[in-house]
N, C-alpha and C positions, 0 to 999 in steps of 0.2 A: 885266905889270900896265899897260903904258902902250896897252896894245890895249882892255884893259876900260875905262879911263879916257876912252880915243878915245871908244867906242861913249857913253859918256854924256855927254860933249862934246858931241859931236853932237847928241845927241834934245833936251838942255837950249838947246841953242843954232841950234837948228833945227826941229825939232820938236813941243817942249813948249806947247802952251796952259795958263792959268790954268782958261778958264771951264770944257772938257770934265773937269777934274779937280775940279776944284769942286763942279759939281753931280753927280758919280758919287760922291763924299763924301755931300754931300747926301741921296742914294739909300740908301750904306751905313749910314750911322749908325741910323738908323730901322730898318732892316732888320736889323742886328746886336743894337738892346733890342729889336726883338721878337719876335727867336728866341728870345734869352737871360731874355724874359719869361715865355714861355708854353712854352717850349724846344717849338718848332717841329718841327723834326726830328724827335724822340727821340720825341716825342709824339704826333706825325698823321705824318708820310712815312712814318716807320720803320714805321707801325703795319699799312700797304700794302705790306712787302715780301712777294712772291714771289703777293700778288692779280694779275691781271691789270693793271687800271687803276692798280697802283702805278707800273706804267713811265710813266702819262699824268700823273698828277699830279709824278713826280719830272723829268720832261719840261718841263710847265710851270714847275714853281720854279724849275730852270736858265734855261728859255728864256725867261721871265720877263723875268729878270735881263738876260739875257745883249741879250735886245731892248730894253730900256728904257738901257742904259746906249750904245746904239748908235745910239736915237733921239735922244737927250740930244746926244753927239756932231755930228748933222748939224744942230744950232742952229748949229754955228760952222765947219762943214765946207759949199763949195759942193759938192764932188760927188754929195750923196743917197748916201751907197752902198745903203740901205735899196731903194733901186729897181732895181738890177741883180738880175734872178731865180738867177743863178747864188751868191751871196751867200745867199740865202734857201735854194736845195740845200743846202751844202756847212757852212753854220753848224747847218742842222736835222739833219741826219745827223752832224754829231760830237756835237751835245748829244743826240741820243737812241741814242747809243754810252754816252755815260753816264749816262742813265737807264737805260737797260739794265741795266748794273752795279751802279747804285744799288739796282735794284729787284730783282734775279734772288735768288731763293735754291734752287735746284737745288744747289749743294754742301751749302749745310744741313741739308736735306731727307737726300741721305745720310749726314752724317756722323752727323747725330740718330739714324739709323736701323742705326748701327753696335754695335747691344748688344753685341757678341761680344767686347767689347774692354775696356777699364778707362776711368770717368769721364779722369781723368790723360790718358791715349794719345789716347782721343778730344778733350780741349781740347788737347792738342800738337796735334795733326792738324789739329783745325779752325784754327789761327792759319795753319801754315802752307799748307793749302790754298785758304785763303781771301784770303791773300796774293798766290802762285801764283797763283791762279785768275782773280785782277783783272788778271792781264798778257795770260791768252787771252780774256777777253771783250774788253777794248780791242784786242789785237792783230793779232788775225784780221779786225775789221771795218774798222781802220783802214788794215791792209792792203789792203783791196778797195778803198776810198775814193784812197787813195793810186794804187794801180794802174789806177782807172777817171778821175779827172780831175790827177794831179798827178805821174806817171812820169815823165814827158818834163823835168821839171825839173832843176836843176844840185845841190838839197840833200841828194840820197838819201831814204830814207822819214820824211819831214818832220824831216830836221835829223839823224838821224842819220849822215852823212857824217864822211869822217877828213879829209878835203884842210882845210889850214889853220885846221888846231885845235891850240893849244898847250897843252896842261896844267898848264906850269908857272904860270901867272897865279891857277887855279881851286885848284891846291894850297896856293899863299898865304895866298888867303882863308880856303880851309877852316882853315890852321891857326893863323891870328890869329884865328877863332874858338873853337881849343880853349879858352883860357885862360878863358873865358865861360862855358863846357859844364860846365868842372870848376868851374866858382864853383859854377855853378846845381845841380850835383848836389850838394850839399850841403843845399840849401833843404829843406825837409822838403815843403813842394805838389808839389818834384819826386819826390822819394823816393816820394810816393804815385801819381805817376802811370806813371814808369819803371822795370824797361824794362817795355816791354809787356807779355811774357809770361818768369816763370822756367823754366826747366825744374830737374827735382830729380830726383836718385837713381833712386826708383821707376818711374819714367818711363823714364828712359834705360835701365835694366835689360828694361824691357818691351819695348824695341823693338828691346833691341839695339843700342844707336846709342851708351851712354852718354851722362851729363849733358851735356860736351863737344860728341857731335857733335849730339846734341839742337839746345842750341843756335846750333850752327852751321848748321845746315839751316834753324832758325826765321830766323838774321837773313840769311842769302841768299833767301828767300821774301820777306823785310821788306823788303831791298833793292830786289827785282826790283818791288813795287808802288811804290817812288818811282819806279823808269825808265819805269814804266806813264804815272804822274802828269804826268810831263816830255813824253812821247809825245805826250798827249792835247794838255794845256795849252799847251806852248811849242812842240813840235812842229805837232800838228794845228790850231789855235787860233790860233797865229803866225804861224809860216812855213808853213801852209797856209791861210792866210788873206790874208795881204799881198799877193796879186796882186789882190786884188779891194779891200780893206780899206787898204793902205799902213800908216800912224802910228798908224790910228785902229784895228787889232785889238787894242791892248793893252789899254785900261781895258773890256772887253768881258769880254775873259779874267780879269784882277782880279778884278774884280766875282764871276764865277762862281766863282772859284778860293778866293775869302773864303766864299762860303755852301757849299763842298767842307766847309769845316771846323766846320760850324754842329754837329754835335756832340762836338767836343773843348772844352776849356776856353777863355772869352770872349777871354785872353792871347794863343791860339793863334791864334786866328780872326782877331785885327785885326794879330797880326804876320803873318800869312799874305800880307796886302795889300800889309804894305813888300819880301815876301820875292819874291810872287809878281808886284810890279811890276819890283823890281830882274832877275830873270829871263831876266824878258819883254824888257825892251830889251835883254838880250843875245843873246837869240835872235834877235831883230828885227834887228839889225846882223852879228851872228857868222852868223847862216846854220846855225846847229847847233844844238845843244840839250846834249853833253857837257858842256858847261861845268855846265849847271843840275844835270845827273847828277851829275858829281861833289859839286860842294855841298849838292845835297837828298840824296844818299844819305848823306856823308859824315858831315850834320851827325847824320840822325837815326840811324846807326850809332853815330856816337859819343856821344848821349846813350845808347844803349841801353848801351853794355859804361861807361862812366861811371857809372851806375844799379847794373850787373854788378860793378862793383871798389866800390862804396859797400856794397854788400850784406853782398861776402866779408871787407870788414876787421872 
């Protein structure tokens, strides 16, 4: 614990500015009523998935974002990093890694096209290969990215490295979070939104898998897109950003990692910002990204069998 403490010691006492947080608030606010007014996403992006030009549009809404809060930044930053071209490479090609993802629906396309099978087996199928599926679109391209400018590095494939990673600090937190998880599953706004997917009887008989491993194979699919999420964000975003970027890759990443969640519930979205800041300075100091694995997979695991044990009693 006194190593995560350091790492925020430090950003707060070295690091931190008032004005670039200020006005990337500024930016958010606005941006979060008016998703949440005209619901943005669900309404016009979504509506471009698997068009061509969905990749350009969900391209812009990141890079958007992602430039306007970096321009903001060099108000109070002398280096410009806006003017290094290699900055301009390496931010455009992870943001349109996830436009990509955002926009593709080639699993769709076949699961849709799967009549031989049962309504039931086909929505098991599609959660978990749509899950699954977000870890080799991000991970193949970020592989190449990783191997064409950032190999020669000391972090591994952006942060996934084992040298001086302790677990025990990251298991702490997650579990002075259960007690929170188990409040909140009781709320009934949670009951309606977790867990994500049940599986039932029928289902599990059809695949052979039973209920059990049903849902076991769904939340190891569920899992592996938080390790995606962490890859991209604090991995690629972070620590593949910091040699160009320094202090100033975080509220960049924020900012975009807040409109990741522009179609879950408004609660989600603005905690996303305290979740996906808190993170980020970890990665930014730790040099890894496990840490954020363990608490982003942990927390959303244990809301989903929290959800699972509220069900069955």
């Amino acid at each position: 614990m006194k190593t995560l403490l350091g790492y925020f010691k430090r950003w707060f006492n070295q690091d931190f500015q008032w004005g670039p947080h200020v006005a990337t608030l500024l930016l958010l606010i606005p941006l979060i009523t008016l998703n949440y007014s005209i619901d943005l996403e669900r309404s016009y992006l979504n509506t471009h998935v698997g068009e061509w030009q969905g990749w350009l549009y969900f391209f812009s809404f990141y890079g958007g974002i992602y430039y306007a809060v970096t321009l903001l930044q060099s108000l109070w930053s002398p280096g410009k990093v806006w003017r290094q071209p290699m900055f301009w490479v390496k931010s455009a090609a992870f943001l349109a890694i996830l436009a990509l993802n955002a926009a593709a629906d080639f699993h769709y396309s076949w699961l849709y096209g799967l009549e031989a099978i049962s309504p039931q087996v086909r929505t098991w199928l599609f959660y978990v290969v749509v899950n699954a599926g977000s870890f080799f679109n991000f991970a193949l391209p970020l592989y190449l990215t990783w191997w064409l400018w950032d190999r020669n590095r000391h972090e591994g494939w952006y942060g996934l490295q084992r040298k001086k990673f302790l677990v025990g600090p990251y298991l702490l937190l997650l579990a002075a979070m259960l007690p929170f998880i188990i409040w909140a599953s009781f709320q009934p706004d949670f009951q309606a939104t977790y867990p994500i997917y049940v599986s039932n009887a029928a289902t599990g008989e059809a695949t052979g898998l039973g209920q059990w491993g049903n849902t076991l194979l769904f939340q190891l699919a569920y899992g592996l897109d938080f390790l995606t999420v962490e890859l991209l964000f604090r991995g690629a975003l972070i620590i593949g950003m910091t040699r160009l970027m320094g202090k100033e890759a975080l509220l960049p990443m924020v900012a975009v990692y807040c409109a990741l969640h522009f179609g879950k519930p408004v609660g989600e979205a603005i905690s996303s910002i305290f979740g996906g800041y808190i993170l980020g300075v970890i990665a930014l100091y730790g040099r890894h990204i496990w840490g954020g694995v363990i608490i982003h997979v942990g927390i959303a695991l244990s809301m989903e069998w929290a959800a699972i044990w509220q069900a069955l009693r």
